[in-house]
Legacy VTK file of the C-alpha trace (Angstrom):
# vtk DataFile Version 3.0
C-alpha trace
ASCII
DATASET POLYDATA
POINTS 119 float
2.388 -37.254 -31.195
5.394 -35.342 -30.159
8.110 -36.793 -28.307
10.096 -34.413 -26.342
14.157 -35.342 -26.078
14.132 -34.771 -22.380
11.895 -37.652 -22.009
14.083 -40.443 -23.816
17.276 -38.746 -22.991
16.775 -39.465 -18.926
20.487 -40.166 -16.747
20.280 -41.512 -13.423
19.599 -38.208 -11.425
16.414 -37.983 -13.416
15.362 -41.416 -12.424
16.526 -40.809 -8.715
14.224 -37.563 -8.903
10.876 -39.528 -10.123
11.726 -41.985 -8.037
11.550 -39.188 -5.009
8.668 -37.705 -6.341
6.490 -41.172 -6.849
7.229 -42.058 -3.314
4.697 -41.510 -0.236
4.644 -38.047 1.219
5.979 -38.318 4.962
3.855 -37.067 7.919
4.239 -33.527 8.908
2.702 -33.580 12.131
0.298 -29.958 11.207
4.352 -28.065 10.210
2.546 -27.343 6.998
-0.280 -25.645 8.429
1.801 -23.495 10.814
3.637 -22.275 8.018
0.714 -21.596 6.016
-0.571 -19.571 9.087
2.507 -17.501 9.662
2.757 -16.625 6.048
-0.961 -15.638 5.689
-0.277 -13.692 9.119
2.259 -11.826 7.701
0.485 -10.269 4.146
-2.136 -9.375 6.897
0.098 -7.538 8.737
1.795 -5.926 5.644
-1.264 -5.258 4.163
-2.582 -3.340 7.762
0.973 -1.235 8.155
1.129 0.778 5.431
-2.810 2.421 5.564
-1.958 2.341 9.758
1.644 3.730 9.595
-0.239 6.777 7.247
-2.766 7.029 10.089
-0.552 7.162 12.860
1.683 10.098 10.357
-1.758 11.791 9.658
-2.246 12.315 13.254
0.603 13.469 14.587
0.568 15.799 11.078
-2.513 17.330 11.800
-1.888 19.921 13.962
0.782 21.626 12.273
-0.668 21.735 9.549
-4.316 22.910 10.996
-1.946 25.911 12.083
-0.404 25.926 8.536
-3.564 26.498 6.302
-4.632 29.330 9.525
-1.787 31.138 8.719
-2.336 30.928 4.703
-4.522 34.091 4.447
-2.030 36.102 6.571
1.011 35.114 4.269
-1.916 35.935 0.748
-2.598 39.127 3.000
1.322 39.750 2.600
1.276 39.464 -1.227
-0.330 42.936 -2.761
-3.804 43.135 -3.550
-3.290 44.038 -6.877
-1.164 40.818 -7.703
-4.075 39.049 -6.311
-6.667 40.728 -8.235
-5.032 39.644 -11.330
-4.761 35.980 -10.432
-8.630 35.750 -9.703
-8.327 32.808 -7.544
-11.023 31.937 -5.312
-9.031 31.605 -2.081
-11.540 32.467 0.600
-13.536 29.033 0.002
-10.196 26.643 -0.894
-8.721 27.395 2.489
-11.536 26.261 5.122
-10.568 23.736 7.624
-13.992 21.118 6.266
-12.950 21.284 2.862
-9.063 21.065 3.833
-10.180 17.705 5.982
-12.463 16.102 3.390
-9.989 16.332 0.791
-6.857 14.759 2.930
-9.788 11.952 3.509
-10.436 11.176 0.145
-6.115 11.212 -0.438
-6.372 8.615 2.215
-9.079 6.368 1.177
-7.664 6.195 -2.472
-4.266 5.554 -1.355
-5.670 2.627 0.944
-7.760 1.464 -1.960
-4.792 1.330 -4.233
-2.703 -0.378 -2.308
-5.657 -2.931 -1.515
-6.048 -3.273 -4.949
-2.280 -3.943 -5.630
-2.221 -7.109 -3.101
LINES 1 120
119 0 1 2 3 4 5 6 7 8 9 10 11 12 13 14 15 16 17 18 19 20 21 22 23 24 25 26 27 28 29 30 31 32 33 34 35 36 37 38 39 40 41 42 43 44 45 46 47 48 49 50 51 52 53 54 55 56 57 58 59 60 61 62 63 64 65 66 67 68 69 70 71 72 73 74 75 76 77 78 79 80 81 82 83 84 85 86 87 88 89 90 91 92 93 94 95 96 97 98 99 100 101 102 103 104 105 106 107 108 109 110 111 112 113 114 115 116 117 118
């Protein structure tokens, strides 16, 4: 059996404090469950801000940057042929506006899933 020194070494604060925790709980009147609600409202609502804050940013994104990946063969029409040639890279496929779409979706679902995940 093993005998800890806080329990036979106990001063009157200690004995006040049991004494405190022994006694009945007092009636709350439902303050506990109004706190429990407000805090479980609040992870809800900063679990919904960051995916709807990247939503509302995707949106108002969009468009300039539609216009952005447009412009992309103009500014690799710029660059000489011959520099291009070299590189082999299959541009004409990377650039279309479905594939461009799909792949901010799948940025988007992974970063909501990871930060489901981290809650």
């Amino acid at each position: 059996m093993i005998i800890n020194m806080a329990d036979k070494m106990k001063d009157a604060e200690d004995l006040k404090l049991e004494a405190l925790f022994r006694s009945e709980p007092l009636p709350d009147d439902g303050f506990s469950a109004r706190v429990v609600s407000r805090v479980r409202r609040r992870i809800w609502v900063r679990r919904l801000s960051l995916p709807l804050a990247f939503a509302v940013g995707a949106s108002i994104a969009a468009r300039p940057l539609l216009q952005f990946v447009q412009s992309l063969p103009q500014i690799f029409g710029i660059v000489p042929q011959k520099v291009l040639g070299e590189l082999e890279l299959p541009l004409g496929g990377l650039f279309n506006t479905p594939v461009v779409l799909l792949g901010f979706l799948l940025l988007g679902g992974m970063l909501l899933l990871g930060h489901m995940l981290e809650d």
